[in-house]
Phi, psi and omega in degrees: 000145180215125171261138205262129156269118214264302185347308194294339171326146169190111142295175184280319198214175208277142207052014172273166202222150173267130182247153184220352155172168195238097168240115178058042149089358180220147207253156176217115169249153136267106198264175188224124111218152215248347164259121183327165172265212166235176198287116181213164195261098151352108126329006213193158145311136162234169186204137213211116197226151213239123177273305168203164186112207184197141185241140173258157187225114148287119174217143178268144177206143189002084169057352172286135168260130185245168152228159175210121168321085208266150181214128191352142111120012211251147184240143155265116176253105156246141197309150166304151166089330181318111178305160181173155184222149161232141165248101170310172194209122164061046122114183224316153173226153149247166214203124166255124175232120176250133182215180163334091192312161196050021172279156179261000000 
């Protein structure tokens, strides 16, 4: 058994991730960041859960940009392909996300 302190986390740099376990092809990370990622497409399902911090999810669906407010304890589900960016909002957020082992 191995338990994770999520609190205690600090990447070096904004998205590094703690990996924390590999099941069936899907990876469970916990990332720290404090800087938008970028706009980018799944290869996979993802599921994106706000540990702590707070997130803005930017997403696109036929060509419309939506946003939406993520807050401890909130799971975000997105489809392959779904476009989507996330911005922490008022400084670091960590975030446990499972996807598609090699998804960006």
């Amino acid at each position: 058994m191995e338990v994770t302190n999520v609190l205690s986390f600090i990447g070096k740099h904004s998205w590094d991730a703690l990996d924390i376990a590999q099941i069936e092809g899907a990876t469970i990370r916990l990332h720290w960041a404090d800087t938008p990622y970028i706009w980018h497409k799944n290869d996979g399902d993802e599921v994106f859960i706000v540990l702590d911090g707070q997130i803005r999810m930017d997403y696109k669906k036929n060509n419309t940009e939506y946003h939406q407010i993520l807050n401890p304890g909130d799971i975000c589900y997105l489809q392959i392909g779904e476009e989507h960016i996330a911005h922490p909002q008022n400084g670091p957020a960590r975030i446990l996300v499972i996807e598609k082992k090699g998804s960006i």
